[in-house]
N, C-alpha and C positions, 0 to 999 in steps of 0.2 A: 417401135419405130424410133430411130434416132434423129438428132437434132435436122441432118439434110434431109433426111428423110420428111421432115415438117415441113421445109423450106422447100422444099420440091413442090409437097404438096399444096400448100399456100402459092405459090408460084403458077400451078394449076387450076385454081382459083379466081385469082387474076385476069386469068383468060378466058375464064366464063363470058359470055357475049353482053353488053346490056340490056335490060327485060324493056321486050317490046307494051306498048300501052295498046289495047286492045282498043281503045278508040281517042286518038291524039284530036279531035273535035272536041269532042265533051272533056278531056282531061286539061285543054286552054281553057276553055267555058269556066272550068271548076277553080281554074287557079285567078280567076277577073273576080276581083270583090264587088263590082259592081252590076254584075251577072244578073238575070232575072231566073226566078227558077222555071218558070212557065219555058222559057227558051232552054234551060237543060232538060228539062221532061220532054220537052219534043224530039230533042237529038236521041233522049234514051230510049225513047217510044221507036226509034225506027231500027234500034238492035233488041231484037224480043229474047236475045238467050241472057242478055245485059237485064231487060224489062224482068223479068221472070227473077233473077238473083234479089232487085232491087224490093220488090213487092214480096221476096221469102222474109227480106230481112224486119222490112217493116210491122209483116203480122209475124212477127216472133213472137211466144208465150210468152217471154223475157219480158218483152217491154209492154206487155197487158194492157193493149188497147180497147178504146170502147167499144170499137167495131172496124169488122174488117179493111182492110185498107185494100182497095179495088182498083185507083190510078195512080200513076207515080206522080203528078200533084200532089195528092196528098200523103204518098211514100217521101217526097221531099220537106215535105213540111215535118214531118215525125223527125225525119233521119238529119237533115240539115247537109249542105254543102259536101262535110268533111267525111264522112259518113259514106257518102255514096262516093267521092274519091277514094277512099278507102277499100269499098267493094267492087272495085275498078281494078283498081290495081293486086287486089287479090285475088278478082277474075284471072288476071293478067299471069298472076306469077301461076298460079294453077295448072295455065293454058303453057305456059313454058317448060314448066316440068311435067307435060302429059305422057312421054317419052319413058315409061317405065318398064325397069329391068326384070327379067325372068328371075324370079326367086321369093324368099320367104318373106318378103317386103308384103304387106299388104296395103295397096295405095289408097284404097276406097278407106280403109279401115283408119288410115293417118290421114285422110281429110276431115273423115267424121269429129276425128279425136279435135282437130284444128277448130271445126267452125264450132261444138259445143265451147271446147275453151273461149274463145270469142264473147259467146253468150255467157257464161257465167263472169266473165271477166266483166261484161259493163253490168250485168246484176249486181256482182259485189260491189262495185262504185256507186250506186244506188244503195245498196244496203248499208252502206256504211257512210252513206252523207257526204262523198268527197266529192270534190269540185268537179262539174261536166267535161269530161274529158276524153274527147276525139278520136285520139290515140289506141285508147285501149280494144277497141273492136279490131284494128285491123294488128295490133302488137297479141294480139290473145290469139289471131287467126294464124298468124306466120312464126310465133313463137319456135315450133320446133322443124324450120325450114331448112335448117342445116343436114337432117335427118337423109333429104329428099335429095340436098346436094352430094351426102356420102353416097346415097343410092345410087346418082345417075352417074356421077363421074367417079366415083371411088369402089367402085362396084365387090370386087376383090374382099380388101379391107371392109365395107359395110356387113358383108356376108356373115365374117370373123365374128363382128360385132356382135349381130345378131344369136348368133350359135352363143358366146358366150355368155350375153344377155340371159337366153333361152335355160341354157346348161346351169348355171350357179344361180340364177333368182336374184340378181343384183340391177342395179338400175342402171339406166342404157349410158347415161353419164360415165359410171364407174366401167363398163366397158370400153367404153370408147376411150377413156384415160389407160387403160392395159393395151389396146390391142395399136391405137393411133398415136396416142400422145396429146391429142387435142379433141376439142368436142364440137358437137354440134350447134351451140350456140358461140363458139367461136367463129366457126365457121361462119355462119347465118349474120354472126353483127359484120367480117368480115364483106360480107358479098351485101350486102344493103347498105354499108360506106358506102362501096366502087358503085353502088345504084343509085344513089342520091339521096337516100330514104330520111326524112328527120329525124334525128338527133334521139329524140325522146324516145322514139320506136325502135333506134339500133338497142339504145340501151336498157328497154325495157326488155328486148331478148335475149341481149347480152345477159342478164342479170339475172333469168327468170327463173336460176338453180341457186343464185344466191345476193338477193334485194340488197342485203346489209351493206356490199358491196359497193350501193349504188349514192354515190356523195350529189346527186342531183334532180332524182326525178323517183326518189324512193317508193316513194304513195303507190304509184303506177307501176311499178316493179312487184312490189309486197303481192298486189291485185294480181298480176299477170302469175307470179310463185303458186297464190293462194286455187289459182282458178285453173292451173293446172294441176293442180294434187286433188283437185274437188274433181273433176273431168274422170282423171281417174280412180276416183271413189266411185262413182256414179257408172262405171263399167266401159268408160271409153278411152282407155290407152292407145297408145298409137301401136302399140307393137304387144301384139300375146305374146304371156311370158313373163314380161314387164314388171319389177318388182311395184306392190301398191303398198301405200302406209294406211293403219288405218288410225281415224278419229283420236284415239288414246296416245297414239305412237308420236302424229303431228302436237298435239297438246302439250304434251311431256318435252318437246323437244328445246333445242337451245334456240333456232328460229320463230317458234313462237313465242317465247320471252322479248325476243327483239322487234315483232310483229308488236305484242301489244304496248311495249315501249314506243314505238314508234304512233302510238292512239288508236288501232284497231279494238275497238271490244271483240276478244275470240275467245275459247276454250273448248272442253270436247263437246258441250252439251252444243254450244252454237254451232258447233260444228256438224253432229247430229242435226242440227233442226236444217242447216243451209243444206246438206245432201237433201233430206225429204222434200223439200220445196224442189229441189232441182230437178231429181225425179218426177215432181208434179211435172213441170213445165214442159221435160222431157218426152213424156207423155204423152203428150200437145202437139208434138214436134216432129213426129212419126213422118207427116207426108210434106212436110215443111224446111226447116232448118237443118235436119239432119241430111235431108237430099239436096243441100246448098250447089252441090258442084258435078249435081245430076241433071242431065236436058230436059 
């Protein structure tokens, strides 16, 4: 694809519609700091497919509660404010791209991939002692959202991708740079500017193939890299075929020198021990987190 050919494509883009908010009540509610949460538990209580997401997210394995969480009272109290804006508008984008094309795309299969990264995204920011941060639930869940925008409007070209991806064992990035000229997390921080989306969340997707890149909000990048190369350890790529690294491969590499420069404790053995945990939790998660974007 040549240079107009990009500018075509980016130009089509553009024109993508802005994402509707599946509930403009509660999504004002969320942005009032002075909001009580009992008043947003009631708005959410009167959308049960909204109630149902908010209470998958709460008993997550992930976040190892003492016991089940049963009302969105106390889903809001676990999750906070940002949290449940976050699974809002992830509903939201979801609900926008329901519209999928006939082909080797599996959508179920690249939601799955979405909501575990998600999850291991704010485990690793607990596991590694970094400051509570909002962000990374709903930057782990949309990470590879540009994926979804080749699918629906670039249909053709994503197909390309696909096949090549599939045929050579190379990773979906490195196709998508042969067959497009740009990628999917180009695209994806593209259309979340034109959406409004904060700053921190364009660019932790923007970044999520490569943090070093990232002069502002690195921590949260490294997390969103790390939590999707574990995702894919763990058997949940978004696309079969899909080239996966393993444990040795990431270790050895010149990203992780920059990772634990940057203050992560990692190497292959922790690497090893964060898949088995994740498995565990996975486990767990069978009729829960993994049916995130199930009725």
């Amino acid at each position: 694809m040549n240079n107009k050919d990009i500018e075509r494509l980016i130009r089509k883009i553009e024109q993508i519609p802005t994402l509707p908010i599946v509930s403009q009540k509660i999504m004002l509610l969320l942005g009032d700091e002075e909001v009580s949460l009992s008043k947003v538990a009631s708005l959410i209580e009167k959308d049960q497919a909204l109630a149902v997401k908010v209470l998958k997210v709460a008993n997550s394995a992930f976040y190892r509660t003492l016991s089940k969480v049963s009302t969105i009272d106390h889903a809001l109290v676990i999750l906070g404010i940002e949290e449940v804006r976050a699974i809002l508008l992830a509903f939201s984008i979801h609900n926008f791209f329901s519209g999928g094309k006939n082909g080797d795309f599996d959508r179920t299969r690249f939601w799955k991939h979405a909501v575990v990264c998600s999850q291991i995204a704010k485990y690793l920011a607990r596991y590694f002692n970094l400051p509570h941060d909002d962000t990374l639930f709903l930057s782990g869940l949309i990470h590879d959202m540009g994926k979804v925008v080749l699918d629906q409007y670039f249909h053709e070209e994503f197909q390309e991708i696909i096949d090549y991806v599939s045929t050579n064992h190379v990773s979906f990035s490195k196709g998508e740079r042969e067959i497009l000229g740009i990628t999917h997390y180009q695209i994806a921080a593209k259309l979340l500017q034109q959406w409004k989306f904060p700053e921190k969340v364009v660019m932790q997707v923007f970044y999520h193939h490569a943090p070093w890149h990232d002069k502002n909000y690195v921590n949260g990048s490294i997390v969103v890299y790390l939590a999707n190369i574990l995702t894919k350890m763990v058997g949940f790529s978004s696309l079969e075929g899909e080239k996966v690294v393993e444990p040795e491969q990431i270790a050895r590499s010149k990203a992780m020198n920059f990772i634990v420069e940057s203050g992560f404790d990692l190497d292959a053995n922790i690497i090893h021990k964060l898949v088995n945990q994740i498995r565990e939790f996975l486990a767990e998660e069978k009729d829960n987190m993994l049916n995130f974007f199930e009725s």
